[in-house]
C-alpha positions as a LaTeX table, in Angstrom:
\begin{tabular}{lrrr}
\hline
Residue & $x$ (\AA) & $y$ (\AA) & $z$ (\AA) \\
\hline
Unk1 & 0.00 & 0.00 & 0.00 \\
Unk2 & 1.49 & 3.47 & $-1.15$ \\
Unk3 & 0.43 & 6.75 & 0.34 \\
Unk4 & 0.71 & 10.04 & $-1.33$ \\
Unk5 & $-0.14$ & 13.41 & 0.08 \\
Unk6 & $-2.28$ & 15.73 & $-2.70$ \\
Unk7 & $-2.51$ & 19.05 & $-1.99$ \\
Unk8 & $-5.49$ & 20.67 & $-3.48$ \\
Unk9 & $-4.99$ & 24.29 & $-2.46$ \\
Unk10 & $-4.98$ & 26.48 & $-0.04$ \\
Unk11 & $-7.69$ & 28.75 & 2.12 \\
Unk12 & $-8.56$ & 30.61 & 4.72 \\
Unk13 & $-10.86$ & 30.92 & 7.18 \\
Unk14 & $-12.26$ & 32.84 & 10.49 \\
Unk15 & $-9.17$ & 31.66 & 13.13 \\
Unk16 & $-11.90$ & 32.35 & 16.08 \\
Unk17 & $-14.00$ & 29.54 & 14.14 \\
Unk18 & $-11.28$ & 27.29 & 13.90 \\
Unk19 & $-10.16$ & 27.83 & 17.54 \\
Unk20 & $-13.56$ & 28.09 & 19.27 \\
Unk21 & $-12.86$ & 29.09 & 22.71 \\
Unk22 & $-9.62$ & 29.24 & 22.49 \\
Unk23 & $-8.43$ & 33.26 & 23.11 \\
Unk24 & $-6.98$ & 34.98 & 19.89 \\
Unk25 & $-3.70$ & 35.73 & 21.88 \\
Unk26 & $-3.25$ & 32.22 & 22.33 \\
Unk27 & $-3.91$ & 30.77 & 18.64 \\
Unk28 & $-2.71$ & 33.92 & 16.99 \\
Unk29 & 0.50 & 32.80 & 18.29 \\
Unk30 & 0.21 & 29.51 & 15.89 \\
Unk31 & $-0.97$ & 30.57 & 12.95 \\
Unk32 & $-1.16$ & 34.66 & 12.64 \\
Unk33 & $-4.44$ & 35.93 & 10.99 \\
Unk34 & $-4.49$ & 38.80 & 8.65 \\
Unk35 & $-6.11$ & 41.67 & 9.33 \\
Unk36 & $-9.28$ & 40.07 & 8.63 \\
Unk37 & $-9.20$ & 37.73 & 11.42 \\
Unk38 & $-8.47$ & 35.41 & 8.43 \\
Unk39 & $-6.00$ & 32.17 & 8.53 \\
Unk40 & $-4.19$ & 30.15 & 5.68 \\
Unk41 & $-5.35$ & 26.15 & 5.42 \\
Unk42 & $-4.48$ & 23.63 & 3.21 \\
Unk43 & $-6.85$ & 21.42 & 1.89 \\
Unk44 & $-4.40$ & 18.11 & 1.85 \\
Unk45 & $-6.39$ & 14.91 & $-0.16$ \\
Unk46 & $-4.39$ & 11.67 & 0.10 \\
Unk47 & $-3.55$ & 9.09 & $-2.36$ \\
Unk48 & $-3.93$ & 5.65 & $-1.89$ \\
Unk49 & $-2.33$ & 2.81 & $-4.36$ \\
Unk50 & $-3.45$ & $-0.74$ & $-2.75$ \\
Unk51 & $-3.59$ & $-3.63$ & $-5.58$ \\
Unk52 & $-5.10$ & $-2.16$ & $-8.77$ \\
Unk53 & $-7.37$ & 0.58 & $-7.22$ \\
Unk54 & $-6.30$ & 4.35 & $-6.90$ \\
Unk55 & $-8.35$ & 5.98 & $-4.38$ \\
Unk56 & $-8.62$ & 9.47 & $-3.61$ \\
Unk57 & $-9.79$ & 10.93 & $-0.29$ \\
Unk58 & $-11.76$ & 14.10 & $-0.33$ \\
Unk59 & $-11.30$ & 16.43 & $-2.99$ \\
Unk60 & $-10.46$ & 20.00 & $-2.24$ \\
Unk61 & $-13.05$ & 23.41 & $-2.84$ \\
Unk62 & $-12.94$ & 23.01 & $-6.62$ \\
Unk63 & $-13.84$ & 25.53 & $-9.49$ \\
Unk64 & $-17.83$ & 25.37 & $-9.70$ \\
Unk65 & $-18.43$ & 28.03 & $-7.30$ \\
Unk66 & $-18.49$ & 31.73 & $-8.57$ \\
Unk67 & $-16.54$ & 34.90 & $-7.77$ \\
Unk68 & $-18.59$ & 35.82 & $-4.66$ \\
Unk69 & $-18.68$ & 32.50 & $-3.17$ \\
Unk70 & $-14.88$ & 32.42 & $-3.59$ \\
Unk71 & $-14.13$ & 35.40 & $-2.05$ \\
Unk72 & $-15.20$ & 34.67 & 0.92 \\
Unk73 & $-12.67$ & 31.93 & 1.29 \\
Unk74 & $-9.63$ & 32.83 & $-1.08$ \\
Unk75 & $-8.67$ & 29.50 & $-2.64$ \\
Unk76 & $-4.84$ & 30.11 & $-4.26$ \\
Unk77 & $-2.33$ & 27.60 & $-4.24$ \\
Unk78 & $-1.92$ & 24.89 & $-6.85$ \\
Unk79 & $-5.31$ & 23.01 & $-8.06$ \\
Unk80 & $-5.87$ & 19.30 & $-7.30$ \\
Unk81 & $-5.63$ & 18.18 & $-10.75$ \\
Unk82 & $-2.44$ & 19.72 & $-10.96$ \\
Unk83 & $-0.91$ & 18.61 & $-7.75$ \\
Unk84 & $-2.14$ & 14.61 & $-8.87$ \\
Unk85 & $-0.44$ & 15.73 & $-12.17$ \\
Unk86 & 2.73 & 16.14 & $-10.37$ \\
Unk87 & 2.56 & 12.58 & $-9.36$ \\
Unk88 & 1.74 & 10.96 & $-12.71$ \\
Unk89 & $-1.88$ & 10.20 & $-11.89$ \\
Unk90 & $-4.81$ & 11.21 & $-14.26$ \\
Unk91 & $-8.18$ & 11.83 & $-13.10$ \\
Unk92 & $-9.01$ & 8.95 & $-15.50$ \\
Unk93 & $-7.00$ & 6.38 & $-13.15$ \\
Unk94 & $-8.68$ & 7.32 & $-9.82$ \\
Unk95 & $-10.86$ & 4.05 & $-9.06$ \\
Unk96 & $-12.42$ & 5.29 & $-6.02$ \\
Unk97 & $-13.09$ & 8.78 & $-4.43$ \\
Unk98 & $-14.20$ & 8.45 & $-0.44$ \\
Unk99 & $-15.21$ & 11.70 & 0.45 \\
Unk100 & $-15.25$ & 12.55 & 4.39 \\
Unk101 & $-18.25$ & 14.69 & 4.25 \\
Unk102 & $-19.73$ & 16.59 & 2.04 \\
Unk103 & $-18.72$ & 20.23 & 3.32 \\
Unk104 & $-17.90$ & 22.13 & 0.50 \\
Unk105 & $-13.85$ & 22.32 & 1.26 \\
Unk106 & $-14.20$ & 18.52 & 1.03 \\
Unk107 & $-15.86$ & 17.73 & $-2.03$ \\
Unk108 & $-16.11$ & 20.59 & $-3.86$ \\
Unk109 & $-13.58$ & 19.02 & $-6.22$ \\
Unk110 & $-15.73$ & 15.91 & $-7.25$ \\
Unk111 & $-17.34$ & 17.75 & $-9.83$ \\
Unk112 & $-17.34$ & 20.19 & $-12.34$ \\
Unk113 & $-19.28$ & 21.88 & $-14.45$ \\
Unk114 & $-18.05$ & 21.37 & $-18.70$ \\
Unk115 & $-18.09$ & 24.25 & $-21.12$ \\
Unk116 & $-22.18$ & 24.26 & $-21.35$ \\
Unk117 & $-22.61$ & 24.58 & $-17.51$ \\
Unk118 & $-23.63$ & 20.42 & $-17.12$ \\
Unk119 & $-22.06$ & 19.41 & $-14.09$ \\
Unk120 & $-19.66$ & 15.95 & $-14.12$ \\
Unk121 & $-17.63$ & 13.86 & $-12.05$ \\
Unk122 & $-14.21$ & 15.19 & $-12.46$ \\
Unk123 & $-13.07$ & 11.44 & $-11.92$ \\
Unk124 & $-15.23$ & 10.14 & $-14.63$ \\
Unk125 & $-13.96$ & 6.23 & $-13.82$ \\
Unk126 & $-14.54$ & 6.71 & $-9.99$ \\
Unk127 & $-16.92$ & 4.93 & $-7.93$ \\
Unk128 & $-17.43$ & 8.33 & $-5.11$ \\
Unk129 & $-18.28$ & 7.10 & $-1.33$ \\
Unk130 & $-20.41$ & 8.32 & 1.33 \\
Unk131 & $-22.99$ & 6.82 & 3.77 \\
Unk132 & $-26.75$ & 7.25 & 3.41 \\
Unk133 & $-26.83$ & 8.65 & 7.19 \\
Unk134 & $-24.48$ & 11.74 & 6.15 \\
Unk135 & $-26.14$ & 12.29 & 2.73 \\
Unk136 & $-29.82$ & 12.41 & 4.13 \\
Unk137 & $-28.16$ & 15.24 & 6.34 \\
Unk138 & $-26.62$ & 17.07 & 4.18 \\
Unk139 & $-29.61$ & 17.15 & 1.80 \\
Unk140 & $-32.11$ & 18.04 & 4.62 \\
Unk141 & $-29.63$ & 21.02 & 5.51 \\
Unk142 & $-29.53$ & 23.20 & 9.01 \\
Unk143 & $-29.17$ & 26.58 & 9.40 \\
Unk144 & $-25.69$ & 26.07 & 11.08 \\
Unk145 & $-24.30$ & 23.81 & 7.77 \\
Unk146 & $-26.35$ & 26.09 & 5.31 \\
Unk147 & $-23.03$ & 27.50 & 3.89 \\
Unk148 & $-20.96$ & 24.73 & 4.10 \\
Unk149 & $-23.54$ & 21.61 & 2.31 \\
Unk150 & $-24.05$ & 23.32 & $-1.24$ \\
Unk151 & $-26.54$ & 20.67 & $-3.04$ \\
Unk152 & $-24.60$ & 21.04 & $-6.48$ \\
Unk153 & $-21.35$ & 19.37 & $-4.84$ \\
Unk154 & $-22.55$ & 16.09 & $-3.98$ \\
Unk155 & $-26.24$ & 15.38 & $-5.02$ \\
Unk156 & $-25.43$ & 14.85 & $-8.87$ \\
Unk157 & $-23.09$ & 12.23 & $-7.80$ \\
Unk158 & $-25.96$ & 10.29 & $-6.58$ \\
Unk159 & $-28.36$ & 11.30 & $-9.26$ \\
Unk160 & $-25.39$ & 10.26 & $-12.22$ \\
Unk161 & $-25.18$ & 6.60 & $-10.35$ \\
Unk162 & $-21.51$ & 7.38 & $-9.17$ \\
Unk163 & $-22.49$ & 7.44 & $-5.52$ \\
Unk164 & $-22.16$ & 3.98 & $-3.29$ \\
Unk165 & $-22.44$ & 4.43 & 0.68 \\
Unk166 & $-21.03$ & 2.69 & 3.28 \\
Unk167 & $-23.34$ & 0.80 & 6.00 \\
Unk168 & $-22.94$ & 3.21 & 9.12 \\
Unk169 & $-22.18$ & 1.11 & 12.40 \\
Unk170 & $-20.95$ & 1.65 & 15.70 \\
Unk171 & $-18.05$ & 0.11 & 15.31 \\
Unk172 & $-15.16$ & 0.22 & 12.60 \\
Unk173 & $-15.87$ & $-0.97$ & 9.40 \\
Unk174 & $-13.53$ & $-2.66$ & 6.95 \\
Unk175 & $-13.90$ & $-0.55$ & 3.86 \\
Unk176 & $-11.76$ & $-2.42$ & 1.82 \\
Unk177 & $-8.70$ & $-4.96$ & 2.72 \\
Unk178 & $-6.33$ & $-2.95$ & 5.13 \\
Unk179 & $-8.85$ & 0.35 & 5.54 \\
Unk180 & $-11.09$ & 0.78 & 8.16 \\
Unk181 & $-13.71$ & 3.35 & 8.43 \\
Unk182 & $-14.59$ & 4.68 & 11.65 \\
Unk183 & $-17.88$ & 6.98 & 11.85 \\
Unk184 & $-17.65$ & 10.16 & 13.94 \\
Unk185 & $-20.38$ & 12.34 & 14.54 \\
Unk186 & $-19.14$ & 15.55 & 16.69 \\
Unk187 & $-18.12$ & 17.77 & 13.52 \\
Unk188 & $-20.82$ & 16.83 & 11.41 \\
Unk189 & $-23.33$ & 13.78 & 11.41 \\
Unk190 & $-21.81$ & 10.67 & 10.49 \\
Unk191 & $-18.56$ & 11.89 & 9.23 \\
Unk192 & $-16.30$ & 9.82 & 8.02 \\
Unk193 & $-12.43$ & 8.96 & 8.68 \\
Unk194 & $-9.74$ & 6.19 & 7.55 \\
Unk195 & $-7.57$ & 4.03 & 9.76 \\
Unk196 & $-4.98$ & 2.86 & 7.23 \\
Unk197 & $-3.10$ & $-0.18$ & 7.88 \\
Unk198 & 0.30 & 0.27 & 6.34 \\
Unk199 & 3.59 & $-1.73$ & 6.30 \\
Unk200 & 4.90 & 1.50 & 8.72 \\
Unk201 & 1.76 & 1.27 & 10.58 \\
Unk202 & $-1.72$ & 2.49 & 11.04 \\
Unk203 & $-2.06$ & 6.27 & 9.88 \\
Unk204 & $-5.77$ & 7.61 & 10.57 \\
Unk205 & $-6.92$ & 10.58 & 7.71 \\
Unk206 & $-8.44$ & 12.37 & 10.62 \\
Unk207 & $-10.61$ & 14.77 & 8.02 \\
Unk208 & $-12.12$ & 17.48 & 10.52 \\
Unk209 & $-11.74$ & 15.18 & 13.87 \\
Unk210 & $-8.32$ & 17.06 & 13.82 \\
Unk211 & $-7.71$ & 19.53 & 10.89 \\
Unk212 & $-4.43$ & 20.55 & 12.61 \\
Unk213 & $-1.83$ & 19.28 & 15.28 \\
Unk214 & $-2.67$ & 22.31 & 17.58 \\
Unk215 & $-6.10$ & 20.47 & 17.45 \\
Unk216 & $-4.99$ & 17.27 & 19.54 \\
Unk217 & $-5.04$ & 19.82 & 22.42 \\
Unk218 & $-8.27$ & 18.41 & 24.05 \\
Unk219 & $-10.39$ & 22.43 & 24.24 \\
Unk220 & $-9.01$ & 23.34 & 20.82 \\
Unk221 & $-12.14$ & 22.10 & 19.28 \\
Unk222 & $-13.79$ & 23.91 & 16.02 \\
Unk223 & $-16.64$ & 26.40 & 16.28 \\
Unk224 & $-18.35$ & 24.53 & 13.49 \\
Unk225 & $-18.77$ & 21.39 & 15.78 \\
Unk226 & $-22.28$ & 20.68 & 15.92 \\
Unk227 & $-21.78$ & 18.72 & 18.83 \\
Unk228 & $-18.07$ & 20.19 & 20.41 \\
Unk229 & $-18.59$ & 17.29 & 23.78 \\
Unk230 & $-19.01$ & 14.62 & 21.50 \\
Unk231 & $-15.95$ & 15.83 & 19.17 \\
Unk232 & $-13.97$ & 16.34 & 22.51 \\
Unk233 & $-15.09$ & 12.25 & 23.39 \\
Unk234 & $-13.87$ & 11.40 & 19.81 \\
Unk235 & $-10.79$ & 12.92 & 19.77 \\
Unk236 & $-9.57$ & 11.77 & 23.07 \\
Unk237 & $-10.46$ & 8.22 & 22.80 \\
Unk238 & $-8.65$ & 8.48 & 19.33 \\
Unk239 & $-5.67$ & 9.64 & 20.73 \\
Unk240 & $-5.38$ & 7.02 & 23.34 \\
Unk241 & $-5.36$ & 4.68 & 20.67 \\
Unk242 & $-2.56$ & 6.83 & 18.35 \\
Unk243 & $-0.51$ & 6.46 & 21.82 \\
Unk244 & $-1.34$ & 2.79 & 22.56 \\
Unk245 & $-0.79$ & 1.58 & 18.81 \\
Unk246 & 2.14 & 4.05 & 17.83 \\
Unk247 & $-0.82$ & 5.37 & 15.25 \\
Unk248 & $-0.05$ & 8.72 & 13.25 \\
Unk249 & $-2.50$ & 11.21 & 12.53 \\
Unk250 & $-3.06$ & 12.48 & 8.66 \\
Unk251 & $-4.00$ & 16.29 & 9.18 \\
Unk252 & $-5.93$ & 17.22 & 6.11 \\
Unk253 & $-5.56$ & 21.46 & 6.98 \\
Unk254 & $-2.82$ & 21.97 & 9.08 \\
Unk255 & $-0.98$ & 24.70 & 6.97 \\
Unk256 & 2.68 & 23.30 & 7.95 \\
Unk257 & 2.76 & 19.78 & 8.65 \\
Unk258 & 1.02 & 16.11 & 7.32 \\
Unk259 & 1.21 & 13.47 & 10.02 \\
Unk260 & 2.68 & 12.71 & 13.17 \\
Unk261 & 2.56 & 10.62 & 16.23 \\
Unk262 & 0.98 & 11.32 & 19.55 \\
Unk263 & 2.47 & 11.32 & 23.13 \\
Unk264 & 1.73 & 12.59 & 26.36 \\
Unk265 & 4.34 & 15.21 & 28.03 \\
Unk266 & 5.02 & 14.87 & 31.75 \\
Unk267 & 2.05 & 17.22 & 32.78 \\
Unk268 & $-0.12$ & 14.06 & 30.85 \\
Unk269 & $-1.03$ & 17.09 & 27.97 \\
Unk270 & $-1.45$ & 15.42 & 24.41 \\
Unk271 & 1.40 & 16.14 & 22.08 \\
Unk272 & 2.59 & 15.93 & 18.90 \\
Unk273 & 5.85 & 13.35 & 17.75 \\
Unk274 & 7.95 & 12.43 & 15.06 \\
Unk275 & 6.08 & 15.24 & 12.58 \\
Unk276 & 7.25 & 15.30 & 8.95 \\
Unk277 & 6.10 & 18.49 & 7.29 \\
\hline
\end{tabular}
């Protein structure tokens, strides 16, 4: 099994969302806003090359959006396409695309819309995953998620037959042979992330459970939670197991680093290990 990190751009975003309670003096300190209150993410898709299948995980803002929507968020930075490109890899050899959930910095990218304005997968040999639970979520929309689940990004998928969903259970779920899905509900309903069994070890695509290492700092929990107690339940039982199994975490927005271990300093505080940037 080969993993490859894709970058699919980079954006920004309110840092008081992304910190919640967390004072601006503190997180200012970690990644500096502008003078907007605005920080730089990445939006950091992962390849993975297991037997003859080449499956892509989440897939970036993408380019169907128009002016105004986009300037809210600033996307810059090189595209997806480009960045898989760079690794050899057309959009005609991607097999499968698992998307976490369907907020727009996630799957914006699995479509596009062609010269007339008809919207298509941009992985036209793809089979795209979800679950049922998340989808029937999405599509019923909140006011809190109203900006973030944008019907055009992931209900033609499902109206094209290119969308399959995975059962949602308790427990983890062997996706395919080596990849586990484990179901996670405090960001969104019935998100999705991947515990990947590799020949180094399990490293878990942690999607919006932890979009950064200062995130695995147990109050440093989003503003878009819907449900920040049960993220704070997920994340810590996940990082007992990171420190238990020597697992690495697969940050999908930290702006300067993908993956690292997990340890506990002397004051029993979760921190980060071994990070390769």
């Amino acid at each position: 099994m080969i993993l490859r990190s894709i970058e699919a751009g980079r954006f920004k975003l309110d840092g008081g969302a992304m910190f919640g309670v967390v004072p601006k003096r503190i997180w200012n300190r970690l990644n500096p806003s502008d003078d907007d209150n605005l920080c730089t993410w990445v939006m950091r898709s992962l390849l993975i090359e297991t037997g003859d299948r080449k499956i892509l995980v989440d897939t970036g803002i993408g380019f169907k959006q128009g002016a105004k929507f986009r300037s809210h968020f600033y996307p810059h930075g090189i595209e997806i396409l480009d960045a898989l490109a760079a690794e050899n890899v057309k959009p005609e050899e991607i097999t499968d695309v698992f998307i976490t959930h369907f907020h727009f910095d996630h799957v914006g990218g699995a479509l596009y819309k062609d010269e007339k304005g008809n919207i298509k997968p941009t992985y036209p040999n793809a089979t795209y995953w979800s679950n049922q639970a998340h989808y029937d979520y999405a599509l019923e929309g909140n006011p809190r998620e109203a900006a973030s689940f944008l019907d055009e990004n992931f209900v033609p998928l499902k109206e094209q037959g290119v969308l399959s969903f995975i059962d949602m259970q308790r427990e983890d779920v062997e996706w395919m042979p080596g990849i586990h899905v484990r179901f996670v509900h405090g960001h969104t309903h019935a998100q999705m992330i991947l515990l990947i069994d590799t020949d180094d070890g399990r490293v878990v695509y942690a999607a919006d459970l932890f979009p950064s290492i200062w995130h695995i700092r147990l109050p440093y929990i989003m503003a878009y939670d819907m449900q920040p107690m049960v993220t704070l339940e997920e994340k810590e039982r996940l990082l007992e197991e990171c420190i238990d199994g020597n697992w690495r975490i697969f940050y999908e927005h930290d702006p300067f680093t993908e993956i690292t271990g997990i340890a506990k300093d002397g004051a029993g505080r979760y921190v980060v290990k071994n990070s390769t940037k």
